[in-house]
C-alpha positions in Angstrom: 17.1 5.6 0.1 20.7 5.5 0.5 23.4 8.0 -0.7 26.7 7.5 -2.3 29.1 7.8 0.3 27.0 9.1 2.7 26.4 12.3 0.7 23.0 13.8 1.2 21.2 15.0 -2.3 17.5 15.0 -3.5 15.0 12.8 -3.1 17.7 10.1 -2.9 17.6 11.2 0.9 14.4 9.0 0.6 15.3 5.6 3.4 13.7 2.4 2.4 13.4 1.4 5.8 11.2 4.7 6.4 8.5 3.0 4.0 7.5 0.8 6.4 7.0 3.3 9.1 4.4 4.8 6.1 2.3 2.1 6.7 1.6 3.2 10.5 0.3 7.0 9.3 -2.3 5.2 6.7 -3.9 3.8 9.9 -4.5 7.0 10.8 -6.4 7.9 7.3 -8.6 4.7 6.6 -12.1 4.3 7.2 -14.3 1.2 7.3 -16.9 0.3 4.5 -19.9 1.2 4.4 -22.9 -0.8 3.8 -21.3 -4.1 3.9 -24.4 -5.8 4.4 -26.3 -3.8 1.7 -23.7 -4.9 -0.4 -23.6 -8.5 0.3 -27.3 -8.2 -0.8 -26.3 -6.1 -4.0 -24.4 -8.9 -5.7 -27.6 -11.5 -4.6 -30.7 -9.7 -4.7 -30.1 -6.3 -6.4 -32.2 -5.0 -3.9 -34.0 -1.5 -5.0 -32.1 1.7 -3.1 -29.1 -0.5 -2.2 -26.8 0.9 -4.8 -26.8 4.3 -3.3 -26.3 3.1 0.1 -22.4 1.3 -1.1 -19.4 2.9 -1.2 -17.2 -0.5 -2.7 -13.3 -0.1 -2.2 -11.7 0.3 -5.3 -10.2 -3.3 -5.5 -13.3 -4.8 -4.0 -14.4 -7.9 -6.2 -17.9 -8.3 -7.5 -20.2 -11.1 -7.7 -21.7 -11.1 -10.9 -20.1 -9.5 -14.4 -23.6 -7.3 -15.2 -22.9 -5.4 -11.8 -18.9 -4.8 -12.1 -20.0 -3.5 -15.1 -22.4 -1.2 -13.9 -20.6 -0.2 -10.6 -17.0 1.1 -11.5 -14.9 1.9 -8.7 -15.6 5.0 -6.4 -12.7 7.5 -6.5 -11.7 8.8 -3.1 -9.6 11.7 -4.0 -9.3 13.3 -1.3 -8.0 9.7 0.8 -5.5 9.1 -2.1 -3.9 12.8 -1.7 -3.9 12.0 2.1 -2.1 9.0 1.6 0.5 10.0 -0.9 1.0 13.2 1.8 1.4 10.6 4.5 4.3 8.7 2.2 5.9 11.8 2.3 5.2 12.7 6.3 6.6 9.5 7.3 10.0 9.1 5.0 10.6 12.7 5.9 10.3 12.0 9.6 12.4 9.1 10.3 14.9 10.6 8.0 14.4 13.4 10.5 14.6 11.3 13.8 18.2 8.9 12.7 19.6 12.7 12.4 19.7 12.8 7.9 21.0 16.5 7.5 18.7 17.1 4.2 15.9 16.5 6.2 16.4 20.0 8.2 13.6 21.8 6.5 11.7 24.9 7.5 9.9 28.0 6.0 13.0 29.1 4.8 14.5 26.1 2.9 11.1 25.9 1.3 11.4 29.5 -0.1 14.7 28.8 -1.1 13.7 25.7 -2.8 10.9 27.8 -5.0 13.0 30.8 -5.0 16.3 28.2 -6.6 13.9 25.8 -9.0 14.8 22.7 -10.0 18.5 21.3 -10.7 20.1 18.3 -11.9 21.1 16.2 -9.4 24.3 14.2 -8.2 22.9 11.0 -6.7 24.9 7.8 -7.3 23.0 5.6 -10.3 20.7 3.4 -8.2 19.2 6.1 -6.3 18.4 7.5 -9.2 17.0 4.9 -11.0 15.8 2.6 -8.7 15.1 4.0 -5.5 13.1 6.7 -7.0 10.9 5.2 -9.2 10.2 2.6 -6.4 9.2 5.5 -4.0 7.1 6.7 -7.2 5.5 3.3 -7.3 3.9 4.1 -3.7 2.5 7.3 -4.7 1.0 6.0 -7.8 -0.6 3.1 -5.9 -2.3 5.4 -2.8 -4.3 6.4 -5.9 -4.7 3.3 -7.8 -6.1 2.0 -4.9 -8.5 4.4 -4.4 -10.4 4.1 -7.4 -8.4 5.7 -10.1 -7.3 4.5 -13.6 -3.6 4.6 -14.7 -3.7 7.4 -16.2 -5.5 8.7 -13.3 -3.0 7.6 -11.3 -0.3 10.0 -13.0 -1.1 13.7 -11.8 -1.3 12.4 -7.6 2.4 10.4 -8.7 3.6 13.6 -10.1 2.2 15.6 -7.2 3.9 13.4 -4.3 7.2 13.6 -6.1 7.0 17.5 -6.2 5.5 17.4 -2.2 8.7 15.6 -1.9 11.2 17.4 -4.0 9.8 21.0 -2.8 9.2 20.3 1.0 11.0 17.3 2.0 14.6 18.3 2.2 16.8 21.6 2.2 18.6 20.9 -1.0 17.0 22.1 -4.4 14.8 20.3 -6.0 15.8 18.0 -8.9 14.6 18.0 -13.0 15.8 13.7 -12.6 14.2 12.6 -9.6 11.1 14.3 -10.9 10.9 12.4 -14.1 12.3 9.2 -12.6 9.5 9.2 -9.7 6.6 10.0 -11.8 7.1 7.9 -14.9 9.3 4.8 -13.5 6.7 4.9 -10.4 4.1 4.6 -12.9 5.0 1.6 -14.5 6.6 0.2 -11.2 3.5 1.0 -9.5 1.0 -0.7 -11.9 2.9 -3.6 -12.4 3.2 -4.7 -9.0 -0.5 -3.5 -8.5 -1.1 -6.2 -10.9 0.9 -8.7 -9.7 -0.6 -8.1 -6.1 -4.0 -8.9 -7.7 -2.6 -12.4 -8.7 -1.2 -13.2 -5.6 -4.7 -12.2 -3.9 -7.3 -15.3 -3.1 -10.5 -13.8 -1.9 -11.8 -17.0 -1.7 -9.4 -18.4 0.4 -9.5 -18.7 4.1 -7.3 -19.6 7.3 -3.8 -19.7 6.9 -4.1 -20.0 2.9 -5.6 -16.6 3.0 -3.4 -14.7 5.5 -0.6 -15.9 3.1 -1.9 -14.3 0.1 -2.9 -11.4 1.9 0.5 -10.8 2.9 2.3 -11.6 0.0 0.4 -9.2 -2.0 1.4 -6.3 0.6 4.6 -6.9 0.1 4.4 -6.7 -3.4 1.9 -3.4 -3.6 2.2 -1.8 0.4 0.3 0.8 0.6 -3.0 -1.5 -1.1 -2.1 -3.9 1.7 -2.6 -1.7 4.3 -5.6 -0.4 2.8 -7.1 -3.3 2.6 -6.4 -4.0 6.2 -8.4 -1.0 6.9 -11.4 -1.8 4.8 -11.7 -5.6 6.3 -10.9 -6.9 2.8 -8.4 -9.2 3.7 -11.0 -11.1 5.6 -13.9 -11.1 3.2 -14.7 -13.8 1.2 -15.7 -13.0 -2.6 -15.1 -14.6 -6.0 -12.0 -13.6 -7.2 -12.5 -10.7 -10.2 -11.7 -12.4 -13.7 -9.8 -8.8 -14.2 -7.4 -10.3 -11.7 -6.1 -12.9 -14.2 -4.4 -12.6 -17.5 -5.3 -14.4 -20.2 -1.7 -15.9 -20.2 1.1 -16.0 -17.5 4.7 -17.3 -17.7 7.6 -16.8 -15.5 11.0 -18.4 -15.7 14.4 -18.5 -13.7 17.9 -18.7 -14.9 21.1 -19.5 -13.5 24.6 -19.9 -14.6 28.1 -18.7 -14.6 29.1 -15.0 -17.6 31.7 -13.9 -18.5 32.1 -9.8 -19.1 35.1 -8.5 -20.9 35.1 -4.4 -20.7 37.4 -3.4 -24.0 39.1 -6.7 -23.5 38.8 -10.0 -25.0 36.6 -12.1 -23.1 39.8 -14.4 -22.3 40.3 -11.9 -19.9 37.0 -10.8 -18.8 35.5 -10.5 -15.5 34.2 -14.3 -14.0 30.7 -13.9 -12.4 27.6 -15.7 -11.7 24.4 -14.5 -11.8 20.6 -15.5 -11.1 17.6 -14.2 -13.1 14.0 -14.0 -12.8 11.7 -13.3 -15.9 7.7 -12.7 -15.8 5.5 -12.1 -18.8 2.0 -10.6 -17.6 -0.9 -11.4 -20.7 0.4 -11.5 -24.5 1.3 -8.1 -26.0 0.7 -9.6 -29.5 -2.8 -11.4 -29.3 -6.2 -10.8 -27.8 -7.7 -7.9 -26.6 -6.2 -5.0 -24.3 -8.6 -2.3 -22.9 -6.1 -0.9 -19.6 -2.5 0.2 -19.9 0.1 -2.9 -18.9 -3.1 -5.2 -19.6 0.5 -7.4 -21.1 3.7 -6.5 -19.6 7.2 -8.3 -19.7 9.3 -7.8 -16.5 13.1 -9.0 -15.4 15.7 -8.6 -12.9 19.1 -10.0 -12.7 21.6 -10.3 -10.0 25.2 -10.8 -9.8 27.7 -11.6 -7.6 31.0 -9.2 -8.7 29.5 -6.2 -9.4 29.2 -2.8 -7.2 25.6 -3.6 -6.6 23.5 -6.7 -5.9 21.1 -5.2 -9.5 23.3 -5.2 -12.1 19.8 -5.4 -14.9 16.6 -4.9 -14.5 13.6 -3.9 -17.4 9.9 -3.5 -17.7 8.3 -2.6 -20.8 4.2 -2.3 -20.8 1.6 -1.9 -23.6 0.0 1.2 -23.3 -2.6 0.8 -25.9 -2.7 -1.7 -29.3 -4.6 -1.3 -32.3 -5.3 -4.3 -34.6 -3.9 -3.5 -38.5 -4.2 -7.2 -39.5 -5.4 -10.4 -38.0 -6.1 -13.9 -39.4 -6.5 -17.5 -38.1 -2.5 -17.6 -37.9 -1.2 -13.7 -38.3 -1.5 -10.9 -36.2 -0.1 -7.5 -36.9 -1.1 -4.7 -34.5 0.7 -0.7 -34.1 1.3 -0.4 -30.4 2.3 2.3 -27.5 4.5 1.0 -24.7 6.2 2.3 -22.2 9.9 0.9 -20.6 11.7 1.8 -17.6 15.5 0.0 -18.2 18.5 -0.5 -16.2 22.0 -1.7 -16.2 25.0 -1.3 -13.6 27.9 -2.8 -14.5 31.5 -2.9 -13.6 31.7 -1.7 -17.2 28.8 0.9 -17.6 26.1 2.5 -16.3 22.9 2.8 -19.0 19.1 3.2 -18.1 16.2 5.2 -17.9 12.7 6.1 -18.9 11.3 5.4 -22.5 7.6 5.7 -24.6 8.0 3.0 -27.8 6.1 3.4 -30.8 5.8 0.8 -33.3 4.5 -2.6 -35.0 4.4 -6.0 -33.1 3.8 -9.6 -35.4 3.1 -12.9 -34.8 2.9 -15.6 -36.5 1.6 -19.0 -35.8 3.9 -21.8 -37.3 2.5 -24.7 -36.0 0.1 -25.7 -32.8 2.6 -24.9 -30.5 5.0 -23.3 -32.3 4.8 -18.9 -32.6 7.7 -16.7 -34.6 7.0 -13.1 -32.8 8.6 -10.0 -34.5 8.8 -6.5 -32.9 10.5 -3.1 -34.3 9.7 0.2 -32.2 10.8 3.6 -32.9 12.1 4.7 -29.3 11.2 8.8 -27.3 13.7 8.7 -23.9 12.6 12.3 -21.9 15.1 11.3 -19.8 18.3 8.3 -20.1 21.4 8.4 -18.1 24.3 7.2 -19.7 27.8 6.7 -18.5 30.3 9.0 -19.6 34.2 9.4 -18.9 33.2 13.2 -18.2 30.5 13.6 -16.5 30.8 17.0 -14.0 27.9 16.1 -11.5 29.0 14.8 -8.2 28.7 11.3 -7.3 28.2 11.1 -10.7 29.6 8.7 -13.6 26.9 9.3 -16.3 25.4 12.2 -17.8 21.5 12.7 -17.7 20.5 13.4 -21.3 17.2 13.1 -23.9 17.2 11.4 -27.0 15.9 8.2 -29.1 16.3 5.2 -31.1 15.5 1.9 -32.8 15.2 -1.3 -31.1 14.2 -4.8 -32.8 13.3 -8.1 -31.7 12.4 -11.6 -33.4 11.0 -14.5 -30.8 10.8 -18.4 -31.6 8.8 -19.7 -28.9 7.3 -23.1 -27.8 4.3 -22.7 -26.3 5.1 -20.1 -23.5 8.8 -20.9 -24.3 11.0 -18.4 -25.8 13.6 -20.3 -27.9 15.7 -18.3 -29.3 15.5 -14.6 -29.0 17.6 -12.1 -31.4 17.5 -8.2 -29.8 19.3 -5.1 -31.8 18.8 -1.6 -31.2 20.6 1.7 -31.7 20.1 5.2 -29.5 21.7 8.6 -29.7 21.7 10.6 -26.5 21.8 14.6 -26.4 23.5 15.6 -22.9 21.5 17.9 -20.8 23.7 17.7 -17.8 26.8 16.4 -17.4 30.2 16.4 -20.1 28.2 18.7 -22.9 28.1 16.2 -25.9 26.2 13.2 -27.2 26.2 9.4 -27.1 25.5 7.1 -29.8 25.1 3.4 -28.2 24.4 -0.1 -30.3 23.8 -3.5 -28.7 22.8 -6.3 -29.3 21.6 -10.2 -27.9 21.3 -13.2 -28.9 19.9 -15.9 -26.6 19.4 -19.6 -27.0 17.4 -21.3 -24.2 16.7 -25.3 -25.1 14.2 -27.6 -23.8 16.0 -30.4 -22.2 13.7 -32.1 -19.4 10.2 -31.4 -18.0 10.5 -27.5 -17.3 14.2 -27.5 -17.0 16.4 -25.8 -20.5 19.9 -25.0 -20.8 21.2 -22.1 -22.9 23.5 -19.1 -23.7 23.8 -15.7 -24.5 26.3 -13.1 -26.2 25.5 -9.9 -26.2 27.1 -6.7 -27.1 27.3 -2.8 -26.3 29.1 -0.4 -28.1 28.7 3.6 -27.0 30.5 6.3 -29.3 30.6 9.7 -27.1 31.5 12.9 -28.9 32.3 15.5 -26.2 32.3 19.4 -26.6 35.7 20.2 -25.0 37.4 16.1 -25.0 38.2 13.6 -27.2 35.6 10.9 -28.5 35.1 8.0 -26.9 34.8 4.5 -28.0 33.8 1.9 -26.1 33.4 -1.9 -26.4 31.8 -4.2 -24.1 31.1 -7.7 -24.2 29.0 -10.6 -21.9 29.0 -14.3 -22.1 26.6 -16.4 -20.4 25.8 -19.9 -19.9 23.0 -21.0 -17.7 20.4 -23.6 -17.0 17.2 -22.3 -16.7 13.3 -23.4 -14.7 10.4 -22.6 -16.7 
C-alpha cells in the first residue's frame, strides 16, 4: 500500500504489488487431494467406507444435492492460519527488500510495539479505507477457502491484521487499521469470494476454462492459488447451484457532473465519470440462509479528482427475518453490514457500518416493484473530514457514531427507475479536532429506459456536514453534485 507523500505509517506500509509475491509462499503450504478417485465414486456410487477416505476442498462442487448436504466443507485450520501468516511473510518481505523503513522490525520493535499499544494513525484516506480493507479481504479469504463460514472467517481476519499491526513494522500499532482490516476485509472478502464463484465454470474446458479460472483469481487471489494447488481448476464437475443467485443485475453509467463545493454549481468543478453497479440476489424477496446471500456493490471513477476512486459502497444482508409476506407484499426486519467511501475534491466521508432495520416491497404490476428501506445505522468506526483534524497526513478525524438512512426504489424488472436516498449521521470524534459532526445528504436519481439495454438519466445529490469543535468555531459546510449520464443495463 502506498503512503502519502512517501511517509511510512501502519499497516498502510502494506504494497499492493507485494500481494502478488503472496501468491508464491502459498505454493509452499498446499497439498493435493486426497482420494480423488474415491471421490469421483462418492458422487456416483456412494460406495460404503468411501466417505472417510475424502478430504473435499472447501469450494469443491458436489454431484448430487443429498451429498452436499451431508458432506459440508472440511475446515483446515491450521492451512488457513498458514496462509493468512504467509500474507503477512510476503508483504513484509518485499517491503523489506525495495528498502520501506517501517519494515525494519526485530525483537525490540516488537516489544516496543506491545509495550506502546495501539494508536490512531496518520495514513492519508485511501490507505485507510481502501487499501486496508482490501489486504483484510485476503486474510478473510485464506479462511473462507479453507472451509470456514463467514463468520468463521472473522477471528483468522482479525488475527492477520493484528500479526500485521504487532509484527510487521516498527511503528505502533493502529486502533483504525485494525477495525478497517477486519470488518471492511470481511465484507470485501466475501463479496469477491462470491463473485469468484460466478465467474467459475467447472464444467468448462480448454481455453473457456483457463479463462474463468483466471478471472476468478483475480477477483478472490488467494482461492485461486489454492485451487491451483488442489487441481481444481482442471476438474470437471457440475457447477454448485450455491454458486448462483437467485437474481443478478449489473449496470454501467457514464456521463459528464458537475460538483460545486459551497459554491453554486455555475461555478462548480467540470468532471466526467464512469460507474459500475452490481446487485448480487434480492435483499427483499426469497430466502437468505449465509451472510451477503444479496449484496448491492458500486464503484465510481472520475477524472479531476485527487484519486482515480472518488465512491465506492457495499452494503450486505447479514441475516432477514420475514414480518409479513403475501402474493404481492413483503416486509421483512433485516441486519446488514456497509463499508462506504467517498474522496472528493470537496470532502472526505467513509467507513465501517452494521444497519438495523425494515426493508418493503411491493409488487405494482408484473414487472413493475416499489422497494422501500429505513435502517437505523451503528458506525464503530467513520472518518470524516474536518477543517481541524491534528493527525498527520491527515484531513479527517476518526470518530464513532450513528444515524438514519432511507431509501424508496421504482424499478422495472431488474431496472431501478427512479431512486430517492436520505439519511442523517452524527459523528463523536475519537481522534482528531475533539468535537462532533452532524452530516445530511441526500439523492435523487432518474435513470430512463430509452432503447434495448441502453437508459439515460440524472442525479442531484446533496451533503451538508455541521462540525461543532471543542476549541474552534463551527463549521458549515455545503456541497453539491450534478450528473448526467447514459447508462448500459
Amino acid at each position: 500500500m502506498g503512503r502519502s507523500g512517501g511517509a511510512a505509517r501502519g499497516g498502510g506500509g502494506r504494497s499492493p504489488w507485494a500481494f502478488r509475491g503472496a501468491l508464491l509462499a502459498f505454493g509452499l503450504l498446499g497439498s493435493t487431494a486426497r482420494g480423488a478417485e474415491c471421490a469421483q465414486r462418492l458422487g456416483l456410487l456412494s460406495e460404503p467406507g468411501c466417505e472417510e477416505a475424502v478430504t473435499r476442498p472447501a469450494d469443491a462442487p458436489l454431484k448430487e444435492g443429498p451429498v452436499a448436504q451431508a458432506t459440508p466443507p472440511t475446515r483446515h485450520p491450521w492451512r488457513a492460519l498458514a496462509e493468512v501468516t504467509a500474507v503477512n511473510l510476503v508483504v513484509w518481505g518485499y517491503d523489506r527488500v525495495v528498502g520501506k523503513e517501517y519494515a525494519r522490525v526485530d525483537l525490540h520493535t516488537w516489544k516496543e510495539n506491545l509495550r506502546t499499544g495501539f494508536v490512531w494513525d496518520g495514513d492519508g484516506f485511501p490507505e485507510n479505507q481502501i487499501a486496508h480493507p482490501y489486504h483484510g479481504s485476503l486474510y478473510f479469504t485464506a479462511a473462507r477457502d479453507n472451509g470456514f463460514s463467514y463468520v468463521g472467517s472473522l477471528p483468522f481476519t482479525l488475527l492477520g491484521s493484528l500479526q500485521w499491526e504487532l509484527f510487521g513494522e516498527n511503528l505502533p500499532p493502529s486502533f483504525n487499521d485494525l477495525i478497517n482490516t477486519t470488518l471492511g476485509g470481511a465484507a470485501m472478502g466475501e463479496a469477491l469470494y462470491r463473485l469468484s464463484s460466478l465467474v467459475l465454470d467447472t464444467e468448462a474446458t480448454g481455453g473457456r476454462r483457463f479463462v474463468r479460472e483466471l478471472g476468478a483469481g483475480v477477483l478472490s487471489p488467494v482461492r485461486g492459488f489454492n485451487r491451483v494447488l488442489r487441481g481444481d481448476v482442471s476438474r470437471k464437475e457440475p457447477k454448485p447451484p450455491s454458486w448462483t443467485p437467485g437474481t443478478l443485475a449489473s449496470w454501467g453509467t457514464l456521463g459528464y457532473l458537475k460538483l460545486g463545493d459551497g459554491e453554486s454549481l455555475a461555478w462548480g468543478e467540470d468532471q466526467f465519470f464512469a460507474e459500475f453497479s452490481l446487485r448480487y440476489g434480492d435483499a427483499f424477496q426469497g430466502e437468505h440462509h449465509r451472510p451477503f446471500d444479496a449484496f448491492e456493490a458500486r464503484i465510481q471513477f472520475t477524472t479531476q479528482e485527487s484519486n482515480l476512486v472518488s465512491h465506492a459502497r457495499l452494503q450486505g444482508l447479514l441475516v432477514a427475518k420475514p414480518l409479513l409476506r403475501t402474493e404481492r407484499d413483503e416486509l421483512r426486519l433485516a441486519v446488514l453490514q456497509q463499508m462506504s467511501y467517498v474522496d472528493t475534491l470537496a470532502y472526505e466521508m467513509g467507513g465501517q457500518s452494521l444497519d438495523v432495520g425494515l426493508l418493503y416491497r411491493h409488487q405494482l404490476t408484473a414487472r413493475s416493484t416499489l422497494k422501500t428501506m429505513l435502517l437505523a445505522d451503528g458506525a464503530p468506526l467513520t472518518a470524516i473530514s474536518s477543517e481541524h483534524s491534528s493527525a498527520r497526513n491527515r484531513r479527517y478525524d476518526y470518530g464513532v457514531g450513528g444515524g438514519f438512512q432511507v431509501q424508496a426504489v421504482y424499478a422495472r424488472d431488474t431496472w431501478d427507475v427512479v431512486t430517492l436516498e436520505a439519511g442523517v449521521a452524527h459523528t463523536l470524534v475519537l481522534d482528531g479536532s475533539n468535537g462532533s459532526h452532524q452530516v445530511r445528504t441526500g439523492q435523487l436519481q432518474v435513470d430512463l429506459p430509452v432503447y434495448r439495454r441502453l437508459g439515460l438519466g440524472g442525479e442531484a445529490n446533496f451533503y451538508q456536514r455541521h462540525s461543532r469543535f471543542n476549541a474552534f468555531p463551527d463549521v458549515r459546510k455545503d456541497t453539491y453534485q450534478l450528473r448526467v449520464f447514459i447508462s448500459v443495463h
